[in-house]
PAPA-436243 format. One record per residue (C-alpha): residue number from 1; x, y, z; residue in one letter. Coordinates in Angstrom, 3 decimals. Layout:
+------+----------+----------+----------+------+
! kelo !        x !        y !        z ! zaro !
+------+----------+----------+----------+------+
!  NUM !        X !        Y !        Z !    a !
...
+------+----------+----------+----------+------+
***
This chain:
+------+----------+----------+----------+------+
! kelo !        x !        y !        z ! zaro !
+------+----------+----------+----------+------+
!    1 !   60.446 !  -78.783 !  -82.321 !    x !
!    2 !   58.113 !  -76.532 !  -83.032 !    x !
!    3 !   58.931 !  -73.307 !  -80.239 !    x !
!    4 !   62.811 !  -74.305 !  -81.794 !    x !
!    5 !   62.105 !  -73.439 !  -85.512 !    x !
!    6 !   60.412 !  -70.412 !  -84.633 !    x !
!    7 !   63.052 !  -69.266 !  -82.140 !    x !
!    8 !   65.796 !  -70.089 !  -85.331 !    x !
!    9 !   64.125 !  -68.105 !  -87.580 !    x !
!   10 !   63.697 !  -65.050 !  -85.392 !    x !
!   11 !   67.239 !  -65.249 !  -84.502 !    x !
!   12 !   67.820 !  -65.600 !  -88.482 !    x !
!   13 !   65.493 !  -62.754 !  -88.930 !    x !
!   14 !   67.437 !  -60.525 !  -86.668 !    x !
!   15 !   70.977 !  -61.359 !  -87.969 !    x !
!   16 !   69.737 !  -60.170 !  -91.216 !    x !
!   17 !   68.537 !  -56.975 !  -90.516 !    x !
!   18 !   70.980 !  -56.094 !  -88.415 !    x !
!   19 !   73.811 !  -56.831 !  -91.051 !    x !
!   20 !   71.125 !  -54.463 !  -93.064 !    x !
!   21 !   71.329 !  -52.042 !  -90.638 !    x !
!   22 !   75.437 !  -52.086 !  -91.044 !    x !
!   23 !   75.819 !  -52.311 !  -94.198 !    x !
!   24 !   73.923 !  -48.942 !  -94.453 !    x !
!   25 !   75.286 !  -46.849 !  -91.816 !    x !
!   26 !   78.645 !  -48.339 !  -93.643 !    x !
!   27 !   77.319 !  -46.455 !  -96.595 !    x !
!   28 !   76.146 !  -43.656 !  -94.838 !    x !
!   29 !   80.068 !  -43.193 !  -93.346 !    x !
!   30 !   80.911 !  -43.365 !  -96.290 !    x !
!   31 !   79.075 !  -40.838 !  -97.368 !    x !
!   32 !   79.802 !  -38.554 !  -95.361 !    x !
!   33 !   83.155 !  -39.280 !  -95.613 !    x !
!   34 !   83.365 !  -38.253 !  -99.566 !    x !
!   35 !   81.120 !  -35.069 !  -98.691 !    x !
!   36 !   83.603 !  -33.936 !  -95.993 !    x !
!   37 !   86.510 !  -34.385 !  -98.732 !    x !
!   38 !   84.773 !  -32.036 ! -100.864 !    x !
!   39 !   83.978 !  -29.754 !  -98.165 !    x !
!   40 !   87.149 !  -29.443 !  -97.370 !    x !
!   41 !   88.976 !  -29.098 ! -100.700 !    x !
!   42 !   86.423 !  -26.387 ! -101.774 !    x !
!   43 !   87.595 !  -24.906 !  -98.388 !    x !
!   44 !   91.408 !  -25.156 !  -99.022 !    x !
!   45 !   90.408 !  -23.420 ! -102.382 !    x !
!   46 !   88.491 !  -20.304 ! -101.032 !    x !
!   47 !   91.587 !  -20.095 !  -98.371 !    x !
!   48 !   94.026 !  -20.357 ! -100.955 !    x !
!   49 !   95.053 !  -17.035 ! -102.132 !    x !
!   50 !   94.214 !  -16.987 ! -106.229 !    x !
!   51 !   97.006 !  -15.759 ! -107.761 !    x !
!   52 !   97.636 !  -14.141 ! -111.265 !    x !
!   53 !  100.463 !  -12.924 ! -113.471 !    x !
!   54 !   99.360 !   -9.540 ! -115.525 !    x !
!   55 !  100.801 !   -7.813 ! -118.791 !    x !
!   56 !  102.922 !   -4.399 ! -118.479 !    x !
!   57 !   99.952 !   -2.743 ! -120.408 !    x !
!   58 !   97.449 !   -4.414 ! -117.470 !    x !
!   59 !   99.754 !   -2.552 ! -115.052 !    x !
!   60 !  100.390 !    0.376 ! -116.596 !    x !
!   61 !   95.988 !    1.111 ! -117.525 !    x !
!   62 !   94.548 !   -0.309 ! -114.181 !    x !
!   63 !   97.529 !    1.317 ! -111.966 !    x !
!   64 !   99.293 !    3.849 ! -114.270 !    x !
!   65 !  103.142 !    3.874 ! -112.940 !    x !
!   66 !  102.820 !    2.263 ! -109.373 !    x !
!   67 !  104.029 !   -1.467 ! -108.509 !    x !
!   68 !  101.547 !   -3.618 ! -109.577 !    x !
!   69 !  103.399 !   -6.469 ! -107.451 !    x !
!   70 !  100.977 !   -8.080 ! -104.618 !    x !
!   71 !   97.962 !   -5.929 ! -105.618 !    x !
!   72 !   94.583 !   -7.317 ! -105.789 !    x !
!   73 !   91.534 !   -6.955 ! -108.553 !    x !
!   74 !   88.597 !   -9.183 ! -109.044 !    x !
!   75 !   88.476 !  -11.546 ! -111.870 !    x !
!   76 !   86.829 !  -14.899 ! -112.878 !    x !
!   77 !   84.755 !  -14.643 ! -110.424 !    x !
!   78 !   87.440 !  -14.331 ! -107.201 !    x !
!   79 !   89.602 !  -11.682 ! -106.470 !    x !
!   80 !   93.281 !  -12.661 ! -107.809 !    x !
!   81 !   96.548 !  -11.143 ! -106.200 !    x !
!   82 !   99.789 !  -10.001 ! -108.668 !    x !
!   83 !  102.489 !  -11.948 ! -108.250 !    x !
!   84 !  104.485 !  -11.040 ! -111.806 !    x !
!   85 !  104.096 !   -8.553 ! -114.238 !    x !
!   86 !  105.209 !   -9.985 ! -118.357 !    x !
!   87 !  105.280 !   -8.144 ! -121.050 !    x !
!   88 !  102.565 !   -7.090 ! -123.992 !    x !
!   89 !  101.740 !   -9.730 ! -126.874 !    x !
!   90 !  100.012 !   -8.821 ! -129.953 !    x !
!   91 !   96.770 !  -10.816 ! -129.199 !    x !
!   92 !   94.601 !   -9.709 ! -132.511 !    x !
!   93 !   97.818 !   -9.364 ! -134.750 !    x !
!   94 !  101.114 !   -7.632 ! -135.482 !    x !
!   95 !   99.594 !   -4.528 ! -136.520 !    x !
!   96 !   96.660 !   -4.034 ! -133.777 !    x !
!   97 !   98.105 !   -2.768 ! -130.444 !    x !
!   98 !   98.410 !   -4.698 ! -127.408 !    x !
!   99 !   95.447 !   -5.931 ! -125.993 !    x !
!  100 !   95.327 !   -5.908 ! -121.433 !    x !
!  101 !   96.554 !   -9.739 ! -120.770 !    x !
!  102 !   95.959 !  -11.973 ! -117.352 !    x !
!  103 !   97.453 !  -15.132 ! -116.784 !    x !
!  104 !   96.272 !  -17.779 ! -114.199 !    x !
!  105 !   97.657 !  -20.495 ! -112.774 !    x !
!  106 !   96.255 !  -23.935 ! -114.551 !    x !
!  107 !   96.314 !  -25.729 ! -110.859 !    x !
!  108 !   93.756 !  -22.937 ! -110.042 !    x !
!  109 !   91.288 !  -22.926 ! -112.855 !    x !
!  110 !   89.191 !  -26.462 ! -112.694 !    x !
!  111 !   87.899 !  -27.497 ! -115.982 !    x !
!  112 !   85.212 !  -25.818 ! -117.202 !    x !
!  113 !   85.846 !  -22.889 ! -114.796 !    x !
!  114 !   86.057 !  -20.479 ! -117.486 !    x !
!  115 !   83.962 !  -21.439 ! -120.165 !    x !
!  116 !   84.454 !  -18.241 ! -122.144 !    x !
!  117 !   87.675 !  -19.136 ! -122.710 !    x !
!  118 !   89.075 !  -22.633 ! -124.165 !    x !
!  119 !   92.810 !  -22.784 ! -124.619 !    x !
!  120 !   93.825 !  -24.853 ! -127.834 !    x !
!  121 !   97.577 !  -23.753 ! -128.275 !    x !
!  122 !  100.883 !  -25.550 ! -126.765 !    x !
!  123 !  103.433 !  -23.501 ! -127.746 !    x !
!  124 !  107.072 !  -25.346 ! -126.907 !    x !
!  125 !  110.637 !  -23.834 ! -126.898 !    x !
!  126 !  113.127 !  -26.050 ! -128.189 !    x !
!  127 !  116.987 !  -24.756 ! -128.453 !    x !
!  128 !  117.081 !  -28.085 ! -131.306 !    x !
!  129 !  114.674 !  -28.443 ! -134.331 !    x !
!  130 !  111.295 !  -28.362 ! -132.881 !    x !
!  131 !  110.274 !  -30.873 ! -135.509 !    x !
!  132 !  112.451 !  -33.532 ! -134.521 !    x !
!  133 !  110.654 !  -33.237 ! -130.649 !    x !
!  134 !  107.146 !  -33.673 ! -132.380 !    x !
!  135 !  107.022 !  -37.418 ! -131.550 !    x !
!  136 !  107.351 !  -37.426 ! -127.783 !    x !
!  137 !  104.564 !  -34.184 ! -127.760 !    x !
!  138 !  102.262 !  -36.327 ! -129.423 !    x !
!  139 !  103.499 !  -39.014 ! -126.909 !    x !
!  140 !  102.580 !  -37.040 ! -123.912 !    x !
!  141 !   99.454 !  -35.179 ! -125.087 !    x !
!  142 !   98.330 !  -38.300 ! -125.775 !    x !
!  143 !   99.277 !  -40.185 ! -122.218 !    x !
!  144 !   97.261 !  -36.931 ! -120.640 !    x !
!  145 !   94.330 !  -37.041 ! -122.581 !    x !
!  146 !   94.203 !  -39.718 ! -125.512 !    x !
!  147 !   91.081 !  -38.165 ! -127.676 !    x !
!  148 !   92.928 !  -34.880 ! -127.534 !    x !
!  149 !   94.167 !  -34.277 ! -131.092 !    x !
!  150 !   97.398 !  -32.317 ! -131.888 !    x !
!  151 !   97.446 !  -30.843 ! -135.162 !    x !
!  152 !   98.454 !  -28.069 ! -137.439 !    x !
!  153 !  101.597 !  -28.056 ! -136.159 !    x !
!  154 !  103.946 !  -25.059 ! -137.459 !    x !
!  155 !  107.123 !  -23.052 ! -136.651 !    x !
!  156 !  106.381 !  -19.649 ! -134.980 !    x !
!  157 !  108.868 !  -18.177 ! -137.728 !    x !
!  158 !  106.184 !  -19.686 ! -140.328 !    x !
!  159 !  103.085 !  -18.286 ! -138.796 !    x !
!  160 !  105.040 !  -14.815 ! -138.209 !    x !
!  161 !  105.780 !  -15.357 ! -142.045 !    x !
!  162 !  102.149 !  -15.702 ! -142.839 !    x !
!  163 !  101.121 !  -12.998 ! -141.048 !    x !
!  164 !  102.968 !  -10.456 ! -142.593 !    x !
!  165 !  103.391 !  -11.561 ! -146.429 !    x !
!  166 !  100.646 !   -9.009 ! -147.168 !    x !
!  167 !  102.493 !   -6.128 ! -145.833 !    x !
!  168 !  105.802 !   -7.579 ! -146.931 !    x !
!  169 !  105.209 !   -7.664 ! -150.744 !    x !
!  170 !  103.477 !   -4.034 ! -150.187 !    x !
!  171 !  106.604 !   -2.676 ! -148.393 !    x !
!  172 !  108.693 !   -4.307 ! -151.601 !    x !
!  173 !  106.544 !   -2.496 ! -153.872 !    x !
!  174 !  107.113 !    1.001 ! -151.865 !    x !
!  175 !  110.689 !    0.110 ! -151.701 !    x !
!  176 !  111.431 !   -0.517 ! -155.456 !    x !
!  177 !  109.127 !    3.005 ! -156.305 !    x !
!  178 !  110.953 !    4.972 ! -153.897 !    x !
!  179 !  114.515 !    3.698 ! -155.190 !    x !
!  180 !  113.351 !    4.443 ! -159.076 !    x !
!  181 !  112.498 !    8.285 ! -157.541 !    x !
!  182 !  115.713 !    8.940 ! -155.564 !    x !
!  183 !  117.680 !    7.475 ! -158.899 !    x !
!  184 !  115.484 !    9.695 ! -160.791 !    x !
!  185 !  116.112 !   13.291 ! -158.410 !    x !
!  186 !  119.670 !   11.890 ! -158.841 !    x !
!  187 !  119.466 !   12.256 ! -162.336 !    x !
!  188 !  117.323 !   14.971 ! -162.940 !    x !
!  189 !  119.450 !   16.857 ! -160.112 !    x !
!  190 !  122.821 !   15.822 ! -162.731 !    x !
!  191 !  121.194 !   17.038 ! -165.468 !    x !
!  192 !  119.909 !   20.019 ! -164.319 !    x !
!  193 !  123.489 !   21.517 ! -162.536 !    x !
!  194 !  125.146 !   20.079 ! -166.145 !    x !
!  195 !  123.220 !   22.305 ! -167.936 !    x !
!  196 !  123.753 !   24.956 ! -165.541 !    x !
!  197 !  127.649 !   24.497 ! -165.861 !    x !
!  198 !  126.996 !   24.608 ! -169.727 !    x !
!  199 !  125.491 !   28.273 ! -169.545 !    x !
!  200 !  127.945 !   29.269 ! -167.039 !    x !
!  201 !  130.753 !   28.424 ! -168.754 !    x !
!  202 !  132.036 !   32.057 ! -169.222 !    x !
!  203 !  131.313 !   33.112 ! -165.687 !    x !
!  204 !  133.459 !   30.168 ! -164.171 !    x !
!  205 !  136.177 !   30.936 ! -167.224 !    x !
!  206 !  136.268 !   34.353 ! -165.675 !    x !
!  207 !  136.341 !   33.633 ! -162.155 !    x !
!  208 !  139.210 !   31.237 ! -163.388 !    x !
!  209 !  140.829 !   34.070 ! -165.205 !    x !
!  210 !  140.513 !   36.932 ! -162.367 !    x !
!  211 !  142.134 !   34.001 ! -159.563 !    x !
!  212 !  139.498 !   31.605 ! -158.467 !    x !
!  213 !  141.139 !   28.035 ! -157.407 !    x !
!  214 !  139.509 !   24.973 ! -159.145 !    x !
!  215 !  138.681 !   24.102 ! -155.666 !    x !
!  216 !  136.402 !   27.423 ! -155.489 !    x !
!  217 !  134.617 !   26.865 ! -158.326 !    x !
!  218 !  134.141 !   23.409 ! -157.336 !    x !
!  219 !  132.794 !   24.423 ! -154.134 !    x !
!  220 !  130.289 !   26.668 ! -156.021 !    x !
!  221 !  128.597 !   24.242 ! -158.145 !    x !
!  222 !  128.199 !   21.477 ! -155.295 !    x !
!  223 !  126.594 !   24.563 ! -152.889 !    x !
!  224 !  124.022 !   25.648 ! -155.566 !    x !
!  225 !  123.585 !   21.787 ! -155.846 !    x !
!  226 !  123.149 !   21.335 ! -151.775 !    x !
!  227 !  120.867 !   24.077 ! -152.247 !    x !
!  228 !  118.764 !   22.274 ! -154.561 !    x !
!  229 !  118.659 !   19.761 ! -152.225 !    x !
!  230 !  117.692 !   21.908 ! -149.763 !    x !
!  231 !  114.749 !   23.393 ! -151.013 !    x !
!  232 !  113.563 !   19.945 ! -152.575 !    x !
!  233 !  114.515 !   18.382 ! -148.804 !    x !
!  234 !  111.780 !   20.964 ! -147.144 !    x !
!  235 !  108.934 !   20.369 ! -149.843 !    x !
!  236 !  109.271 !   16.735 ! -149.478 !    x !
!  237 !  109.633 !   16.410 ! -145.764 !    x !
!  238 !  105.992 !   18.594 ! -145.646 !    x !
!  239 !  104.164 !   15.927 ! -147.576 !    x !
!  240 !  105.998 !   13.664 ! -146.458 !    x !
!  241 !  104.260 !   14.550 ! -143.186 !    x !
!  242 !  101.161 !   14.935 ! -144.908 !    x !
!  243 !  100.261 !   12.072 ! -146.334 !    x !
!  244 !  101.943 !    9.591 ! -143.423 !    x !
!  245 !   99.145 !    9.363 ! -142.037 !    x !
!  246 !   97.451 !    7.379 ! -144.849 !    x !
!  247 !  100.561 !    4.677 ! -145.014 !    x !
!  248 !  100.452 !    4.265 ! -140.801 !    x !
!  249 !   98.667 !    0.333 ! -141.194 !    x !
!  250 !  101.717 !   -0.396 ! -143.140 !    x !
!  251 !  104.146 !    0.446 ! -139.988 !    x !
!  252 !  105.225 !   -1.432 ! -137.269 !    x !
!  253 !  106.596 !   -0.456 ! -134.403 !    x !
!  254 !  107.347 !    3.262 ! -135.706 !    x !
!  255 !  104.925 !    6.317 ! -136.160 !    x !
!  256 !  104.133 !    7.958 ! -139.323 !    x !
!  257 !  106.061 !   10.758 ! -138.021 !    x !
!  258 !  109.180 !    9.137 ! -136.467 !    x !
!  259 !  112.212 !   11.535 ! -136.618 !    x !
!  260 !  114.863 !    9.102 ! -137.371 !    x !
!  261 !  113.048 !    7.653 ! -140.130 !    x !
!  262 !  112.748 !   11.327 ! -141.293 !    x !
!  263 !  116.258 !   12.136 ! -140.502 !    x !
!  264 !  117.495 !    9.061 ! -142.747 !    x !
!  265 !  115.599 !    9.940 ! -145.661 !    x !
!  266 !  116.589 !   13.705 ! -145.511 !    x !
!  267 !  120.268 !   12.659 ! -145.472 !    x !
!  268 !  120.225 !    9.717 ! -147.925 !    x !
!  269 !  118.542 !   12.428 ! -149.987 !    x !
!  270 !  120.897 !   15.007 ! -149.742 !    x !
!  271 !  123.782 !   12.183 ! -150.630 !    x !
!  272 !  121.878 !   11.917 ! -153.674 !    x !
!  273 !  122.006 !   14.993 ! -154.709 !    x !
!  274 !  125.445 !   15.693 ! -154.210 !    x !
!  275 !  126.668 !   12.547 ! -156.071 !    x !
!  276 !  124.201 !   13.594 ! -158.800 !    x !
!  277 !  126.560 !   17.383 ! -158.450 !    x !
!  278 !  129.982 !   15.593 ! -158.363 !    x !
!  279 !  129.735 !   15.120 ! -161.909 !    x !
!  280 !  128.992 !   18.861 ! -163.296 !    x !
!  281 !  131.236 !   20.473 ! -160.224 !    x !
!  282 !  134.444 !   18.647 ! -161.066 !    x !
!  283 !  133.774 !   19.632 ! -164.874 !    x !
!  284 !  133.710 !   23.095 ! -163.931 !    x !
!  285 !  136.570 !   22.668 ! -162.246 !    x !
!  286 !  138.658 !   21.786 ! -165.171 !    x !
!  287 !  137.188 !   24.310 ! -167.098 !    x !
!  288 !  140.429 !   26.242 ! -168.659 !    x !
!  289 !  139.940 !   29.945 ! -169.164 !    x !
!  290 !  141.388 !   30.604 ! -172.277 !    x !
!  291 !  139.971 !   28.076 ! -173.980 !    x !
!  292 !  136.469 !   29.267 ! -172.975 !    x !
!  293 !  137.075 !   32.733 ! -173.387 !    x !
!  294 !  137.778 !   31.903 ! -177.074 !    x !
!  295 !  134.869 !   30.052 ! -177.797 !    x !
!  296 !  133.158 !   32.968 ! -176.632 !    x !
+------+----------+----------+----------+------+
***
């Protein structure tokens, strides 16, 4: 009875440690199993080509006028190839220029991969009122990551809005000044050709008298008043010129010295001063001779 307890508990003994012995080199399999998973996805992602999608201003500094398409440069760590080229956004505001933009695939930047930059923006394009869609984006933000917040939530026409109130209520300002000066030249352009008419009043009755058409005289005054215009055109365009310069933060999307703006202004000016003329040329035109020769 004796030899048969001992011979039990030896075979006991040995059943243990070899179910030991399985149950580690079961965890050891396993083991190696998750280690050659992750060997071979980190694999599959250095085989992978990285991809990238790169602004028009990207293009145009890093390859001046050459197709960027399927080109290669080195960034975040692994060289990227070009697969698309979009165009500029105004990164640090409307009035800064475009700032060199890459764009990587999301599938191809783990978390934490780039810890210099955090994304917090979901923009969404709705052809209906974006507000009524609010709802299911909360909905799905919060199915992908529920302690995710999604706040300050605002209409791209708002923040656009925002953004250029400043510069909006200056422009309104320069707008209502320069509108009280061209009605002013218009008047002070009137008054001055009136008076002229006034002291030429003889002259014209004589060119009357000696067979000048009303339509010649009427063509006179307008002409000296173009040529007012003229002259005041040329002085204004140079400081105009001058001082654009010190108005260029106030611009967007045009130079101080674009030549349609330019253009515009020069003609809107001259229209000024003719319709400021009208007035003293057609009075000159009914000037009657006799009468004037009388008076003098």
């Amino acid at each position: 009875m004796g030899r048969g307890a001992d011979v039990s508990g030896l075979m006991d003994r040995s059943s243990a440690g070899l179910g030991a012995r399985r149950q580690r080199l079961r965890g050891a399999l396993v083991v190696a199993q998750v280690a050659a998973s992750v060997v071979l996805l980190v694999a599959a992602g250095l085989l992978i080509r990285a991809l990238a999608v790169v602004s028009r201003s990207f293009a145009q500094r890093y390859w001046g006028d050459a197709i960027p398409l399927n080109r290669t440069f080195q960034f975040a760590f692994r060289e990227r190839q070009v697969v698309g080229v979009v165009g500029d956004i105004r990164v640090r505001g409307l009035e800064r220029r475009s700032e060199p933009q890459v764009y990587l695939p999301h599938r191809q930047v783990p978390d934490g991969g780039l810890i210099f930059y955090a994304p917090k923006d979901l923009i969404v394009h709705a052809s209906a009122d974006p507000m009524t869609l609010l709802p299911s984006i909360r909905r799905i933000v919060r199915e992908a990551d529920p302690e995710l917040p999604v706040s300050d939530v605002r209409l791209l026409a708002d923040i656009v809005a925002g953004e250029t109130a400043p510069r909006r209520a200056q422009i309104t300002v320069l707008a209502a000044f320069a509108t009280l000066a061209l009605l002013l030249a218009g008047i002070g352009i009137h008054g001055l050709l009136a008076f002229a008419v006034s002291q030429q009043t003889a002259e014209l009755a004589l060119r009357k008298a000696l067979g000048a058409r009303s339509g010649d005289i009427l063509g006179l005054v307008l002409k000296h008043g173009a040529l007012l215009a003229a002259i005041g055109g040329v002085i204004g365009l140079g400081a105009a010129w001058a001082t654009g310069r010190t108005i260029e933060a106030l611009l967007a999307g045009i130079g101080p010295s674009d030549a349609a703006t330019f253009a515009v202004a020069t003609l809107l000016a001259l229209l000024t001063a003719l319709s400021g003329s009208l007035v003293p040329a057609l009075r000159a035109a009914r000037v009657d001779p006799t009468t004037a020769l009388r008076s003098e």
